[in-house]
C-alpha positions as a printed Julia matrix, in Angstrom:
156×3 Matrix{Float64}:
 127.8    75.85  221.44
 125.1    76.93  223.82
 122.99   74.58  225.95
 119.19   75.54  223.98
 117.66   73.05  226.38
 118.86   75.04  230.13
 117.85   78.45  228.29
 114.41   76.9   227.39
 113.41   76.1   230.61
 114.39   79.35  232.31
 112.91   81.53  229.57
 109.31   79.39  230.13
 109.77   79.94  233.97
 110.75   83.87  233.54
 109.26   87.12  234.16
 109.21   90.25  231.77
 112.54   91.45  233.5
 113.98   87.91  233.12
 113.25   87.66  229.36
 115.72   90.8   229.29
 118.28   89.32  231.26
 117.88   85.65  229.19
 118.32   87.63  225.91
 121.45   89.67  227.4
 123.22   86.15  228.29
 122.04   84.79  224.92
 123.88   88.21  223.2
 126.85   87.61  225.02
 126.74   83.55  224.47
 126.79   84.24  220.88
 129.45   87.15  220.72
 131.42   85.07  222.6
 131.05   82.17  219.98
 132.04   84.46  217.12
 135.12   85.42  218.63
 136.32   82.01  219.64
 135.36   80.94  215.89
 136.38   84.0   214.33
 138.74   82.27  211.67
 135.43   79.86  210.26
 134.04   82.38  208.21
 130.63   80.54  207.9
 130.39   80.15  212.04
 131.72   83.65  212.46
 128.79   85.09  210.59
 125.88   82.6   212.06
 126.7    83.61  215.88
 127.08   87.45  214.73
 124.07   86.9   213.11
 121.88   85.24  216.29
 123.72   88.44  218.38
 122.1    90.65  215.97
 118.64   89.11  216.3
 118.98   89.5   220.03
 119.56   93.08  219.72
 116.9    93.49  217.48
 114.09   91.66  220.47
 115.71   93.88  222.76
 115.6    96.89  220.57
 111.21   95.84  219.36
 110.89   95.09  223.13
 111.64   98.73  224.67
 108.34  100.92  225.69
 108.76  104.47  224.31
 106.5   105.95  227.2
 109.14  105.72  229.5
 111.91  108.02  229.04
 114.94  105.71  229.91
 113.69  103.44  226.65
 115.13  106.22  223.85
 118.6   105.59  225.66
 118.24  102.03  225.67
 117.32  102.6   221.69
 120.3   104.37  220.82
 123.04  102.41  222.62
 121.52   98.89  221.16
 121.18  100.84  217.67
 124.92  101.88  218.07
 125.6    97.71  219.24
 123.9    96.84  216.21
 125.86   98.91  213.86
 128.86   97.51  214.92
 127.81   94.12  214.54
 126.33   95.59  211.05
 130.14   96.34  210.21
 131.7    93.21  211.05
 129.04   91.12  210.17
 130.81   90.61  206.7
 134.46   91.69  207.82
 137.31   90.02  206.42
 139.47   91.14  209.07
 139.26   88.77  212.04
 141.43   90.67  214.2
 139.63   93.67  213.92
 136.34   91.91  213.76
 137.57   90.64  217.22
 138.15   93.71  218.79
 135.08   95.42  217.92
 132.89   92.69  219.59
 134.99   92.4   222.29
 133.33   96.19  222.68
 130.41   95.48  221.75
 130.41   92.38  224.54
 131.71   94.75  226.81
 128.97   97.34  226.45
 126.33   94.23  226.61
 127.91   93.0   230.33
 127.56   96.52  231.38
 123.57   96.17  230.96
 123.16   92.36  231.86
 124.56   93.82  235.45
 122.02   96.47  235.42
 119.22   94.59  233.93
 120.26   91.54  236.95
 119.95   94.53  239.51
 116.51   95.7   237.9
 115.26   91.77  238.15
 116.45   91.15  241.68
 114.51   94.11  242.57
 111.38   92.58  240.74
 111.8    89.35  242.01
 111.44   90.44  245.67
 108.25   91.91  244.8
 106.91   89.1   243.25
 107.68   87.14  245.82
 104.55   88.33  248.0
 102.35   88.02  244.56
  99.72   84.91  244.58
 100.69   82.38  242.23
  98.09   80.91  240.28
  98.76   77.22  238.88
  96.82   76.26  235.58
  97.06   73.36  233.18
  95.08   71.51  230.33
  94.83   68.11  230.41
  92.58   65.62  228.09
  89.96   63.2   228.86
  90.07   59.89  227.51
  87.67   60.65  224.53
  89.79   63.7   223.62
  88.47   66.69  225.35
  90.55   69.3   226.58
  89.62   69.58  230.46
  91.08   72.91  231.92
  92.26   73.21  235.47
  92.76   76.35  237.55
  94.42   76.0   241.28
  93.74   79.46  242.96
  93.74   78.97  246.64
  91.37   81.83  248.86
  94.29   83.47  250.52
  95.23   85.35  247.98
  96.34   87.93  250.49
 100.47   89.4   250.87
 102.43   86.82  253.33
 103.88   88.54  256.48
């Protein structure tokens, strides 16, 4: 089963590019679940299911003004109509070695995706970060707090 708690934290600590990545491992996670648990019928079709759901954030996530996004669209279309097809299979084996594709196909874009989010993370590292929190008074109130520090300049 996967570990909801470590994924939480990094997806509330993640940038845009992250989120990708996060929902790449989380595909994979749960392909690899259905195949382990591919004779349990009722497991099979739950982790298939959460793969699918991945696939469709990735697929409601892509910006059509950039021309890269309509291949994107068709090979996570093409992923979901495989998992579509064995979503319901009652031929394990088979079932198997289409998400073992499909899985395939998925680690092939988690590598890019990790490239594309290195790349972003070392320009965000000269970006100002800018702490905020809420906290409440003793008679209720919501007091808001905002740490920006002056040098908000690029560090050498």
């Amino acid at each position: 089963m996967i570990d909801k708690s470590a994924y939480m934290l990094r997806i509330s600590q993640a940038s845009p590019v992250g989120l990708v990545v996060i929902n790449f491992e989380l595909i994979l996670e749960y392909l690899n679940e259905a195949i382990a648990y591919s004779n349990n019928k009722e497991t099979f079709r739950a982790a298939v299911q959460k793969a699918k759901d991945g696939l469709e954030q990735l697929i409601q996530a892509l910006d059509f003004s950039a021309p890269v996004a309509h291949d994107f669209y068709e090979i996570y279309q093409y992923s979901y109509k495989l998992l579509c097809d064995v979503h319901f299979s009652s031929d394990a084996e088979a079932a198997c070695s289409v998400l073992k594709d499909v899985a395939e196909l998925m680690e092939t874009l988690l590598e890019g995706w990790k490239v594309t989010a290195e790349n972003a993370g070392a320009e965000e590292e000269n970006a100002p970060k800018v702490y905020a929190g809420l906290t409440y008074g003793k008679d209720g109130s919501a007091n808001e707090y905002i740490d920006e520090t002056n040098d908000r300049g690029f560090m050498a």
